[in-house]
Every structure is written in C-alpha cells, then in structure tokens.
Steps between C-alpha positions, in 0.01 A plus 500: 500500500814753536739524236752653716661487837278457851609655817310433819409642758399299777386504859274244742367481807652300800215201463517476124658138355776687284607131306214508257536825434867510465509188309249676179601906552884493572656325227292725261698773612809645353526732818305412825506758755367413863320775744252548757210700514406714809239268605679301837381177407764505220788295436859674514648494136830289676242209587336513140899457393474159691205409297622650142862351516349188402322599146797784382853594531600756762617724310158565302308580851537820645339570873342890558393591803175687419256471122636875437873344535351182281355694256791750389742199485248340280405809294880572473606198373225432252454829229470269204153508354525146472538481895211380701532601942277267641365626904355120652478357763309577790206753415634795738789508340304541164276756624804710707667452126247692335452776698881525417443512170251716474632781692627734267795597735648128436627571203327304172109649592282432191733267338377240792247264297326258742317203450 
C-alpha cells in the first residue's frame, strides 16, 4: 500500500500484549521510534525497546521522551513525498499526536492530512 519508506511512531499502555503487535507493525518499519504519551498508564519508550529488539535492529529504533520529541525526529527524517509517518499504538498517543499536528505553531500546520 506505500511505495516508499514507513517510519513509526509508536507508544502503548503498561497492560497492552506488545508481541502481536510488534510481531505485524515493527518489521514494516524502516525507522521505529518509541515514546510515551502523557497519559500515566503508559509504557516508558526503554521498556517498549525490550519488546521491539526482537522484530528490528537497534539501530533503526529511536526512543523520545514525549510525541512532540517523536514527532520532529520522525518529521525530520522523513521529507520525501514518498515517506509515510505512521502515529499507532495506543489511542492517547494518537489523539495527543494530532493536536500536535494541528497546531499551527508545530511547524507543518495544513500540510497535516489525517485519516
């Protein structure tokens, strides 16, 4: 469905079976990149490392402390139109994502498309 390179972002919460979900999502990813959102029942980005290490190489996951963080790394790494950022995971970290994106101080304002 892409003809181009996937980046992911990624976040769960503490009670969430991460080996199904690693196992399909990670090794689609050229770039995986591991952060929390502000809710407290998330998961630190270091124990979604544990989880990842199994599905990619280390040196394709990056860890950001907050979805801003996640988000410019992502956005940063991935200006080829051919370049999909994908925000999954848990849905707080989805909805904390978009209100990123939308705010017009982040940076890329109506160029955000979601679906």
């Amino acid at each position: 469905f892409v003809n181009g390179t996937i980046t992911i972002v990624f976040g769960s919460m503490q009670d969430k079976n991460l080996k199904d979900v690693g196992n399909i999502l990670f090794p689609m990813a050229e770039r995986l990149i591991l952060t929390q959102s502000a809710n407290s029942r998330s998961r630190s980005p270091e124990d979604l490392l544990d989880a990842a290490q199994e599905y990619l190489d280390r040196d394709r996951v990056s860890l950001a402390d907050s979805v801003e963080e996640a988000l410019q790394t992502a956005l940063g790494r991935s200006p080829a139109a051919n370049h999909l950022v994908l925000v999954t995971g848990s849905l707080y970290l989805v909805g904390e994502a978009r209100r990123i994106l939308q705010d017009p101080t982040f940076g890329i304002g109506q160029n955000f498309r979601s679906n």
